[in-house]
C-alpha positions as CSV (number, residue, x, y, z in Angstrom):
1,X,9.5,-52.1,-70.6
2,X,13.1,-52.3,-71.6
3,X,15.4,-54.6,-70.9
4,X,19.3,-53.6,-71.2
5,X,22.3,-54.8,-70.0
6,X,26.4,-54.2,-69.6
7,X,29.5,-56.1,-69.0
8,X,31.1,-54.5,-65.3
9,X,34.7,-55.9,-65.2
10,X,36.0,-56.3,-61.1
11,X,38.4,-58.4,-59.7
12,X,36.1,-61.2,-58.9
13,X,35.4,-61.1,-63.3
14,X,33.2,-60.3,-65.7
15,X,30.0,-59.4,-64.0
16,X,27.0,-59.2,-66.4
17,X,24.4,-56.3,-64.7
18,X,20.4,-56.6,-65.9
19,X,18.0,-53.5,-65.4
20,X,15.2,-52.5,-66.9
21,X,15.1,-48.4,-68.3
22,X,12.5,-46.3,-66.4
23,X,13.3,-42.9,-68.0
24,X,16.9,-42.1,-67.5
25,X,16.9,-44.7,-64.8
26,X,17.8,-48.2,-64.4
27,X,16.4,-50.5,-61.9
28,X,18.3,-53.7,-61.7
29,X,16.9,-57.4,-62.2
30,X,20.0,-59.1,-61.8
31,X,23.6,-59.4,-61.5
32,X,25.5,-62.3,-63.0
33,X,28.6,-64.0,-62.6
34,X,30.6,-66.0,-65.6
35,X,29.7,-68.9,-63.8
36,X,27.2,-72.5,-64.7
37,X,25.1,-71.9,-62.5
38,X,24.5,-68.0,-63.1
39,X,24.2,-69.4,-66.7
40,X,21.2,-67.0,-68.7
41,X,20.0,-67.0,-72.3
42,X,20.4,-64.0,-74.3
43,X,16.6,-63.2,-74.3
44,X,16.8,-62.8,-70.9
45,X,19.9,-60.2,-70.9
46,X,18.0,-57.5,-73.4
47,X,20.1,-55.2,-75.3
48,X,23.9,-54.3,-74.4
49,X,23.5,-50.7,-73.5
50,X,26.6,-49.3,-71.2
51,X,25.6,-45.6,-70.7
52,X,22.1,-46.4,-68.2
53,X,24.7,-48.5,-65.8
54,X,27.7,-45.7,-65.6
55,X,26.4,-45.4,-62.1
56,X,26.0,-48.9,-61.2
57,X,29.9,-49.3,-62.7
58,X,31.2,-46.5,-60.6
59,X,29.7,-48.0,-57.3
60,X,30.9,-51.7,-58.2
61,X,34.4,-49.6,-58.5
62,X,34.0,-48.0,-55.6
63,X,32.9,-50.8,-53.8
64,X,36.0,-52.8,-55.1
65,X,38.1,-49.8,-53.5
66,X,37.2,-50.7,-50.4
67,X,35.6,-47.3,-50.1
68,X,31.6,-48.1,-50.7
69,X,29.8,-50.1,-48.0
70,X,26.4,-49.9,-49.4
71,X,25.1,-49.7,-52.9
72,X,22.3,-47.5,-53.6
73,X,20.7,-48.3,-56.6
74,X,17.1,-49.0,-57.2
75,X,15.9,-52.3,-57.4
76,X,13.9,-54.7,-59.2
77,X,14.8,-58.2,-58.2
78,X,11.8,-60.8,-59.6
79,X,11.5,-63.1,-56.6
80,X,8.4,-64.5,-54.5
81,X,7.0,-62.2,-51.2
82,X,9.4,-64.7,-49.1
83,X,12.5,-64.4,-51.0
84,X,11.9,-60.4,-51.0
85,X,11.7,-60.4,-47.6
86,X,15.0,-62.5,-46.9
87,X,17.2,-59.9,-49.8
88,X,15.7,-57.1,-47.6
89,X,17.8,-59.0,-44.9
90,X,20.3,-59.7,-46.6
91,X,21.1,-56.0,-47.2
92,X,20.7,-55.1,-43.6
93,X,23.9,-57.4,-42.9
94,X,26.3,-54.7,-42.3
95,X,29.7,-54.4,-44.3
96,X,32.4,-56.4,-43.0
97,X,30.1,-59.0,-40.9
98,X,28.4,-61.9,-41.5
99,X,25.1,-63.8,-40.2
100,X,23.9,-67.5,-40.3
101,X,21.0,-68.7,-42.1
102,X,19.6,-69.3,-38.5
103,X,20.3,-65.8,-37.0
104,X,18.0,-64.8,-40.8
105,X,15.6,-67.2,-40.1
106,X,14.9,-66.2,-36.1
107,X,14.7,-62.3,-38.0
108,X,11.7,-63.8,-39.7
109,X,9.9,-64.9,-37.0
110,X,10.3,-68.6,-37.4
111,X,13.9,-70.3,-36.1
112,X,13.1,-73.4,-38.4
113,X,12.9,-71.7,-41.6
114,X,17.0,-71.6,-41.9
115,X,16.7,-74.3,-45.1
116,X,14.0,-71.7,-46.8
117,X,16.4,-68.9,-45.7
118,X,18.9,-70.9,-47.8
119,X,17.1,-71.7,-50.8
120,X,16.2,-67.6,-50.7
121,X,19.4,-66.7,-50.3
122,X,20.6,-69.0,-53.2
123,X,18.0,-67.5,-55.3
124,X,19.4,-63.9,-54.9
125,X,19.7,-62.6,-58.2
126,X,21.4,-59.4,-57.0
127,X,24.9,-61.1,-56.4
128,X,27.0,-58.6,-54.5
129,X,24.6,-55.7,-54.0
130,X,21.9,-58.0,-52.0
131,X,25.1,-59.2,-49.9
132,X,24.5,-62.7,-49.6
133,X,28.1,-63.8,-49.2
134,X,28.2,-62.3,-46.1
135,X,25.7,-65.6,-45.1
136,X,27.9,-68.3,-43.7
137,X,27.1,-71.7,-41.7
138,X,25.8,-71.9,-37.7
139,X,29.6,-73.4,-37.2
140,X,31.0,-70.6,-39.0
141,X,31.8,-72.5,-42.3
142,X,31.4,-70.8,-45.6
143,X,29.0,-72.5,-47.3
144,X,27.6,-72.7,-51.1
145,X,27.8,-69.2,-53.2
146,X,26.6,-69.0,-56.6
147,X,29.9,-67.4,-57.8
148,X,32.1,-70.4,-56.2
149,X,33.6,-70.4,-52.7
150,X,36.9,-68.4,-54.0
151,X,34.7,-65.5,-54.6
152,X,32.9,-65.4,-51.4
153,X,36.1,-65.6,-49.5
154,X,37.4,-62.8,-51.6
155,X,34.3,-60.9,-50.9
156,X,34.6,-61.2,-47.1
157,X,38.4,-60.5,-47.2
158,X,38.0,-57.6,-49.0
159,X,35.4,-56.1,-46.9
160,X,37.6,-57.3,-43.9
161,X,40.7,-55.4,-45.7
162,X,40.2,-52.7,-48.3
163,X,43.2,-53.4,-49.1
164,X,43.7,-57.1,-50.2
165,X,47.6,-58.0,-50.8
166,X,48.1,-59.8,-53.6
167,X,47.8,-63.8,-51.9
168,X,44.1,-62.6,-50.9
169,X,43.3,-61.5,-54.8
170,X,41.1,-64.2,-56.4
């Protein structure tokens, strides 16, 4: 097993992308933010190597367009069977809409698992591509993102508007 990683720059910053090489593929562990709490130690992040990700930086650029609505990559998020199954959610939320932790949580089977649907959800270590900013509050409130509140609402805006003027830029 190989560990590598690259630096994607977006509008939202400096995103640090994890995967691990199967061949002449990457399947990704994790995408982090310059952020505390998406805080990693270099062990974790492998060795910089930018040519395995050109596809993963041309559909975070896409994406950023406002012309991808899906990212199709293969994944490798390290997570428990529960947490799995919420991301697998999480990336049925179409573009441009959001859900609550309770509509996730009656998915599942189980209406009163919406606080375990937000622990998941705050474990996501696929920022972005496991669209978990598109999870907001029963009332309609945007709650707690791991990148900071700015970049969710960017997030949403942009996939509201592909084309953010410049008061809606982070």
């Amino acid at each position: 097993m190989t560990v590598l990683h690259s630096v994607v720059d977006s509008p939202i910053g400096l995103l640090t992308v994890v995967g691990e090489a199967r061949g002449d593929q990457i399947a990704l562990r994790a995408v982090w933010m310059d952020t505390p709490r998406h805080a990693h130690g270099d062990d974790e992040l492998g060795t910089r190597n930018d040519a395995p990700f050109a596809g993963v930086v041309r559909q975070f650029g896409e994406y950023f367009a406002g012309t991808r609505t899906r990212f199709d990559l293969e994944l490798d998020p390290e997570g428990t069977e529960f947490e799995k199954r919420v991301w697998m959610l999480l990336r049925d939320i179409p573009y441009g809409t959001t859900r609550s932790y309770g509509d996730l949580a009656a998915d599942l089977g189980d209406p009163n698992l919406s606080r375990a649907v937000g622990t998941a959800n705050g474990r996501n270590p696929l920022s972005i591509i496991v669209p978990c900013h598109r999870v907001i509050g029963a009332d309609g409130s945007l709650t707690g993102y791991a990148g900071g509140l700015e970049r969710k609402r960017f997030l949403l805006s942009l996939e509201r508007d592909p084309a953010p003027t410049a008061d809606q830029l982070f």
